[in-house]
N, C-alpha and C positions, 0 to 999 in steps of 0.2 A: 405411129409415124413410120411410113417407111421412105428407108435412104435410098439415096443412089448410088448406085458403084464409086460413082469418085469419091462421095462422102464417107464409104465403107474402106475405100484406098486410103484414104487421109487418115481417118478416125485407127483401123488396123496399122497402120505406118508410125503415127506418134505412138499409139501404147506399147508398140513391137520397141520403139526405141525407149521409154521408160523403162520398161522391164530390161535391157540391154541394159542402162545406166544403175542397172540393182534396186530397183522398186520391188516391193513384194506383189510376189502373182496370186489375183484372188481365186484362181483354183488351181488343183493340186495336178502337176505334171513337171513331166521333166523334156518337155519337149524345148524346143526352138522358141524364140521370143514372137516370132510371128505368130504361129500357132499357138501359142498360151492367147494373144491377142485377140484372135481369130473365134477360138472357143470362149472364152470372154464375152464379145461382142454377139456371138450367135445365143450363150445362156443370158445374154442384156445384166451383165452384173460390170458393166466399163464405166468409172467415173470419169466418163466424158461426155460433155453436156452438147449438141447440135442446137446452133442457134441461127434462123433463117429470117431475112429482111424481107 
């Protein structure tokens, strides 16, 4: 499935903010909480689930 940038906006914006709120990052970096996100979302290891009507 692929997203769209706003879905990519949205989906990187909550987990940027989990990781902010001290969630563990599921890979190892010491960057920015965007970026942990971002790399996340590009290796598809985000438990964030996309659910479309």
């Amino acid at each position: 499935m692929e997203l769209t940038r706003f879905e990519k906006a949205r989906i990187i914006g909550a987990r940027a903010l989990q990781l902010a709120y001290g969630a563990p990052a599921l890979v190892k970096s010491r960057e920015e909480p965007i970026e942990i996100a971002e790399l996340e979302l590009k290796k598809g290891i985000l438990p964030i689930v996309v659910v479309r009507e």
